[in-house]
C-alpha angles and dihedrals in degrees: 000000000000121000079248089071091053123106097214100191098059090040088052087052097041088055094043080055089057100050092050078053099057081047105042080055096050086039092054080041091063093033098064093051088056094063099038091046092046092239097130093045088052097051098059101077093043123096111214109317147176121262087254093047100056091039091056095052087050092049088239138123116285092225097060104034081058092047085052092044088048088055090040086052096050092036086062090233090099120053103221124194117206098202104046090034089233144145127212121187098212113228083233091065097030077060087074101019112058138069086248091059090060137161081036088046097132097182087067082071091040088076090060084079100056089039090054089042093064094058092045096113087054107049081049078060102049084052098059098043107018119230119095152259110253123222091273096079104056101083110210088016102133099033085058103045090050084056096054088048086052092062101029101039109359098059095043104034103093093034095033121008109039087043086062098076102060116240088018109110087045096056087053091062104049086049129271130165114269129198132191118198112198088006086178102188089349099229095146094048092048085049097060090039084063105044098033090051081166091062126079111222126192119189120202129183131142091241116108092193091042097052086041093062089049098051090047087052093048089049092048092062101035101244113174096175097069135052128173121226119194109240157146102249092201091075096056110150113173126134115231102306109138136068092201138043128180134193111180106186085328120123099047087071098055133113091214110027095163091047084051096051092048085051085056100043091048084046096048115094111235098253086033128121136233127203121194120184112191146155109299108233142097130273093238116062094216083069094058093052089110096031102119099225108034104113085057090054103045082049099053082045090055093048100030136001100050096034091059091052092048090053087059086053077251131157088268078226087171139183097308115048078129130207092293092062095038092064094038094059095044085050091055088051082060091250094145105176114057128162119189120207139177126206114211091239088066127066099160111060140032120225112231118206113204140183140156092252 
């Protein structure tokens, strides 16, 4: 091909895009030592200060507090005068930054890029031979993802998500049988547990430290109306016993989807509910072309969700199954009535409302 053949405009934008890509990386990369370092947080109540000055209001060292300000100026998130040598974090930008703005805190998802770049030799691996990398491998897996459910499900489920199924709040409270698949930390099901104190709740997932956070957190607050069991939820043999099921970002992940749906559906009492939440997207790339965050979720995909399946000799069902499959495979389980809804807090996932019929 000659440079004659070249559309250069299009060339010339395509490499602008890439550019905006290396620094949107290093941007989410700085971003997520902001919030795990507290810097955001510190710099709220502070009117325009010095680099020593904000570090020591975070407790941190003034280099590299200055070295992190410099790529927060130039990356448009940090206001910087030259002349006063100072740094101001705008209110307009606090408002999406900082553990008070949550659940729209940004920089909580911003940690996802620096966990999936530690497993990055692995996942070129993977490429090269197949198979997958297991949970273990991700390091602060569990404690991030618990943080993410704080601000998507956990802060909306009593006002926003359980409100969603009708009848279903009041039932809760007179007292129904509750069970969590893939419960993770539990902090939802901790959260109901709390505030149904009439319902008996019951949290299942295969992971030993996830289950052990949960059970730490249910022991914290005294709740005698939940326990956590370690276990493959794939194997879930239970006849018809519960009156709600929940699945928050959960089948997507899992070796057997399919096996896990027909658990739920044996497990589900005739005239039950189940209530998936999942990633919001479509099963067909070419219809998430204008989804905001989709190259975020085929990455994490990629680095995470169906590499973990994949480890299990599972389906690699991954992110983006996407809502067609979603219904087709719910429809397979012999779930035949399904509604799908989306809260305006949360861009990234659809609610599913299921029944037998």
């Amino acid at each position: 091909m000659t440079t004659q053949e070249i559309d250069q405009a299009k060339a010339e934008a395509f490499a602008e895009q890439l550019i905006n890509d290396l620094n949107g990386g290093a941007m989410s990369l700085m971003m997520s030592i902001g919030h795990r370092t507290g810097l955001f947080d510190a710099m709220v109540g502070l009117p325009p200060s010095t680099s020593e000055q904000i570090a020591s209001a975070a407790g941190l060292n003034e280099r590299y507090v200055r070295e992190w300000l410099d790529a927060m100026v130039v990356g448009r998130i940090v206001e910087h005068d030259p002349e006063g040598g100072t740094y101001r974090l705008p209110q307009e930008h606090a408002a999406f930054l900082t553990r008070s703005a949550s659940p729209d805190n940004i920089a909580v998802i911003a940690q996802l890029i620096p966990l999936m770049g530690t497993v990055e030799d692995g996942i070129v691996e993977c490429f090269k031979h197949g198979g997958g990398l297991p949970y273990s491998a991700f390091p602060r897996f569990h404690e991030v993802m618990a943080e993410d459910s704080g601000q998507t499900v956990v802060a909306a489920l009593t006002d926003h998500i359980l409100p969603l199924v009708p009848g279903l709040t009041e039932r809760l409270k007179d007292g129904i049988d509750v069970l969590d698949v893939g419960c993770g930390s539990g902090r939802a099901l901790n959260l109901m547990a709390r505030t149904f104190p009439n319902s008996r709740f019951i949290g299942y997932d295969f992971s030993e430290e996830a289950i052990a956070r949960a059970r730490a957190e249910a022991e914290k607050h005294g709740a005698a109306n939940v326990r956590f069991e370690v276990k493959d939820v794939a194997t879930l043999d239970e006849k018809a016993r519960y009156d709600l099921i929940t699945t928050f970002d959960a089948v997507h992940d899992q070796a057997r989807p399919a096996a896990v749906l027909k658990g739920i559906a044996g497990a589900l009492k005739d005239d039950g509910v189940y209530l998936m939440q999942d990633i919001a997207g479509s099963s067909h790339v070419h219809n998430n072309m204008d989804l905001p965050i989709a190259p975020l979720l085929y990455t994490v995909s990629t680095m995470h969700c169906m590499t973990v399946s994949l480890a299990q000799g599972g389906d690699g069902l991954g992110t983006m199954w996407g809502e067609e499959k979603a219904k087709e495979m719910l429809k397979e389980t012999g779930f035949t009535k399904v509604e799908v809804k989306q809260l305006p807090h949360d861009i990234f996932n659809n609610y599913f409302m299921i029944t037998k019929g």
